[in-house]
N, C-alpha and C positions, 0 to 999 in steps of 0.2 A: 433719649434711649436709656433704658436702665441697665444697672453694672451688672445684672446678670447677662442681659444679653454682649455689654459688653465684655464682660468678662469671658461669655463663649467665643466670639469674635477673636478676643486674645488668643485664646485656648488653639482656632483652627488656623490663626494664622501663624503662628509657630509651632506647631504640629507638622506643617506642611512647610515652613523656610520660607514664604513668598505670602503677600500680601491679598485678601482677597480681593477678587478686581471682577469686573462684570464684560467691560470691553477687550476685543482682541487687541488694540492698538495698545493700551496700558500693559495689557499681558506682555505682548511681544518688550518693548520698552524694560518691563523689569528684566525679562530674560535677558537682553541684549545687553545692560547696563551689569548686569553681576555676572555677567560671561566675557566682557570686556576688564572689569577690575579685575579679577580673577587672572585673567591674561598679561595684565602691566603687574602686577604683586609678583607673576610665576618670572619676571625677568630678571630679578636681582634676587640675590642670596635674602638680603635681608624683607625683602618684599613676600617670597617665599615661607620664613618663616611667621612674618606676620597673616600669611592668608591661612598658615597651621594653628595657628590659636585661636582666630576668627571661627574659622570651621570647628575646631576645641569648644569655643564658648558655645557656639549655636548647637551643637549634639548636647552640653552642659545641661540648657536650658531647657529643650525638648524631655531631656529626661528628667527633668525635676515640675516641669510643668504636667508631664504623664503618671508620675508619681503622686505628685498633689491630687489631679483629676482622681484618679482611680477608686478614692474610696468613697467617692459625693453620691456614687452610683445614678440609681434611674433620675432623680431629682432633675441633676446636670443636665444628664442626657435628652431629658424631653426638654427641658428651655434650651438648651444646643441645637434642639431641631428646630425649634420654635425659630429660634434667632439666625438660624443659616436661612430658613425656611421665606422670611420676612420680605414681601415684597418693597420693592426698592420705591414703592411710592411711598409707601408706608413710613421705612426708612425716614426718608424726608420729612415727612410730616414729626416725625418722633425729634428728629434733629431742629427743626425747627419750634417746636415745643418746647425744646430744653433750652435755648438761647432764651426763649421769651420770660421762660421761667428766670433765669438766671439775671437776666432784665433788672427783673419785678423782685427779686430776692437782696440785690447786690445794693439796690438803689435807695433809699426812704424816700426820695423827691421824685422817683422815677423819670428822673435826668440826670442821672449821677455816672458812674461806668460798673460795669459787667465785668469780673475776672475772670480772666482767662488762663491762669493759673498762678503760680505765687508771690511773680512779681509782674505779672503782665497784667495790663486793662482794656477793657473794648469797651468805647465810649456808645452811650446807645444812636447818638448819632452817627456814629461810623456802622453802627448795627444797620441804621434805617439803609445809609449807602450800599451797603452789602447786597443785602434785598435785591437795591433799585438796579447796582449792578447786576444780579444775578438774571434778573429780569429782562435787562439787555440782553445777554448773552444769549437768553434761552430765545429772544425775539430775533437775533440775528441768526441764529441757529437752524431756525423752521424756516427761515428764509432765503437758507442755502449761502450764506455769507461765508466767503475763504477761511482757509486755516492761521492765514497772518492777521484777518480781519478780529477773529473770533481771537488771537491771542491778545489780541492788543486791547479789547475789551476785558476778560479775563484779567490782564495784569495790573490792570486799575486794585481790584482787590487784594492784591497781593500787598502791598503797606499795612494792609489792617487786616490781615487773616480771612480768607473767605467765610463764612459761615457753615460752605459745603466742606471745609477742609478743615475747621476747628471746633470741637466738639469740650464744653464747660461742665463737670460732672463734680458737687461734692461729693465729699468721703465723709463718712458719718464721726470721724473728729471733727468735722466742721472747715476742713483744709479743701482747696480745689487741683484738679488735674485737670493737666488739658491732652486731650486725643486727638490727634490730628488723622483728618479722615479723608480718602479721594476716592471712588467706587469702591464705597461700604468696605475698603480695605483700614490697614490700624496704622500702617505706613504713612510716612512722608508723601504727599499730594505729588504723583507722579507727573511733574511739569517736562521733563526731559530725561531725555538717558543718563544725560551730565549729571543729574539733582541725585543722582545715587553713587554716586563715583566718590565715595565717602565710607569709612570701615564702618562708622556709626549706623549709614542709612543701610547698610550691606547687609546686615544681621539685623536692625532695626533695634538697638542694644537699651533707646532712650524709651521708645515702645514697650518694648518688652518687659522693665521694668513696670509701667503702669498694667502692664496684663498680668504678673506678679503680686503686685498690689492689692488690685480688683479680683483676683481666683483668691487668694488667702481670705480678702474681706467675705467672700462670698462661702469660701470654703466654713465656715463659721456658722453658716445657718444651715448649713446642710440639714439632713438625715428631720424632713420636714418644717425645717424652721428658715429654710435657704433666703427665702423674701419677705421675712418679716418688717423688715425698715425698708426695703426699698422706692417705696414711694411715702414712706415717713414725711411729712410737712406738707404736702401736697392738698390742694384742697379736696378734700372730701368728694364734690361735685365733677371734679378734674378725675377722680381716682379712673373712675372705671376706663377713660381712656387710655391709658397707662397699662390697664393689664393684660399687655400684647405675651405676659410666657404666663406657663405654668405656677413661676413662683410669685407674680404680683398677684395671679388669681387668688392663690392661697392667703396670700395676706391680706389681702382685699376682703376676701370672705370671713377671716378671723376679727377686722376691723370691725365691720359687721354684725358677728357673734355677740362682741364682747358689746359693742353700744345696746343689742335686743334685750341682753342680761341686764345691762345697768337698768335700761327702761323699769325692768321689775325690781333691782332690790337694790341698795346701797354695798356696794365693796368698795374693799382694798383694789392694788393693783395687783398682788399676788391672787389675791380673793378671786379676782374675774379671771384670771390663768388659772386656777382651779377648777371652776368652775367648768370652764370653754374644755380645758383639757380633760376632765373625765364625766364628759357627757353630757352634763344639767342641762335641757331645754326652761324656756323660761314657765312652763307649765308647771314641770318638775319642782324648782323655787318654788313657785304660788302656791302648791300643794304641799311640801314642806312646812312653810310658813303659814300659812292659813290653818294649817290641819295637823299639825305634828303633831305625832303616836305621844311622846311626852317631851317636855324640856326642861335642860339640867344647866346647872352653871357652872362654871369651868374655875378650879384654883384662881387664875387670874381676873376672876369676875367677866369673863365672856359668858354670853349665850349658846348653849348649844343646844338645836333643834335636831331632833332625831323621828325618822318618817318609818314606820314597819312596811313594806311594800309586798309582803309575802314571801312566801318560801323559805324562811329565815334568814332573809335580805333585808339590810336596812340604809336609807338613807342618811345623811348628816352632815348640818352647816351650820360651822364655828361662827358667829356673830360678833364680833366689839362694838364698843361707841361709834368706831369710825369706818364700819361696814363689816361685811363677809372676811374674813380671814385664809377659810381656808372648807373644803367640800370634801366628801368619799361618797360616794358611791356603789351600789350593792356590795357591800361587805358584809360578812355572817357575822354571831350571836358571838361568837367567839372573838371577834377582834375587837367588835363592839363593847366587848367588856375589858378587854386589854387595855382599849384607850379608856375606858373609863377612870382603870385605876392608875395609868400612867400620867393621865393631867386631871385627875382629880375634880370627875364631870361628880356630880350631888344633887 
């Protein structure tokens, strides 16, 4: 799953104090589990004032999490729909992709283990078990198997993290986080009411944290740029399945741009962000290049090709030894001669 969607997932599950969950039985479970701590904290003086700080930090957080959101605008917002939107097969299949990856990533032997975050390991043979567990489960399941039956299967995976309940995500330092996941919520794998009877699980403080993390990293690409690395390393061939929101599309599509450009002409890495960013098809290049109006050389001995396209509009692409530099497009007679004399085209 990508940190934008997780990152919205963050976003709604502390926005709302409760974890998303799909079934009534978990639903009920959280309810009764922070309605009961709540109850034992309200019996002592000092139990009291720690349930007034709990409540302190979680209003804390909401409002700095609303604060951060607010200025990402429509960007968020449409991969927030995207990501609440997600059907829950999908889900799976996304989560299950990302272990594989993380496999295939973690290992040079691909027998090695899989981090599951900074000091923990999932060996891939405990991977393969996971699976084979999950498999049971879902076969005794369809089959109308007990609730003791189906738990006692179920807790096999619990020594080694389920796979449905631990999710492997780098962060573009190159560090991993691990999200622990139980119906597409960001919570603690709701195994019992008990499993929340904890100040940490109550506010989900260890959570929230990484949904912290993931909004600031994300908040960073905002305002068009939100999913540029998102699916960064990823094979090319893999991408397109990957771009379940708004913002892998866009960077998908930019990945894209920038390989059509290269096809035609040698850049820099600024050079192709120029280029991509104010407009050049790669027609535009060929025609430039093939046919420039005249070309001048620049102080530092670059190339510069300039295209007259009418109107008293003109095209222009800075060239060095080691590709494109840098592009304008339709700028008038006037600027065109600003730059002239400001780097010294001849």
């Amino acid at each position: 799953m990508s940190l934008v969607n997780l990152a919205c997932d963050a976003y709604r599950v502390y926005r709302i104090g409760k974890p998303i969950v799909t079934s009534k039985v978990a639903k009920r479970s959280y309810s009764k589990a922070r309605k009961n701590y709540e109850k034992k904290l309200k019996k002592t003086k000092k139990g009291r004032e720690q349930l007034k700080k709990l409540k302190a930090q979680e209003k804390a957080f909401k409002k700095t999490v609303d604060a951060f959101m607010q200025p990402l605008g429509k960007a968020v917002t449409l991969s927030r729909r995207v990501a609440n939107n997600l059907p829950f097969v999908q889900t799976i299949r996304n989560l299950k992709a990302s272990m594989k990856a993380e496999v295939i990533k973690s290992s040079k032997t691909r027998t090695g283990l899989v981090q599951k975050g900074d000091k923990e390991y999932l060996s891939i043979s405990d991977y393969n078990r996971i699976v084979k567990i999950s498999k049971e489960y879902q076969l005794a399941k369809s089959q109308g198997a007990s609730p003791e039956k189906l738990w006692s299967i179920k807790s096999k995976a619990e020594v080694i993290r389920s796979a449905y309940q631990v999710e492997s995500v780098i962060k573009p330092n190159g560090s991993a986080i691990t999200v622990p996941r139980s119906d597409r919520g960001m919570n603690e794998g709701i195994k019992s009411p008990e499993s929340l009877e904890d100040p940490v699980e109550y506010i989900g403080i260890g959570a929230a944290k990484i949904g912290v993390n993931v909004l600031k990293w994300v908040g960073k690409k905002a305002a068009g740029k939100i999913g540029k690395k998102i699916v960064e390393g990823e094979a090319k061939e893999k991408a397109s399945e990957y771009a379940s929101s708004a913002a892998q599309y866009q960077r998908l599509k930019g990945s894209l741009a920038k390989e059509e450009i290269q096809s035609v002409i040698k850049t820099t890495e600024h050079g192709a962000e120029r280029l991509m960013s104010r407009g050049f098809s790669p027609s535009d290049i060929s025609a430039l290049k093939l046919s420039p109006s005249k070309v001048l050389t620049q102080s530092d001995g670059a190339s510069v090709y300039i295209k007259d396209i009418g109107a008293g509009k003109f095209n222009v692409i800075v060239e060095s030894e080691n590709g494109v530099v840098t592009a304008l497009k339709n700028i008038s007679e006037n600027s065109l001669n600003k730059l002239s004399r400001n780097y010294g085209w001849k």
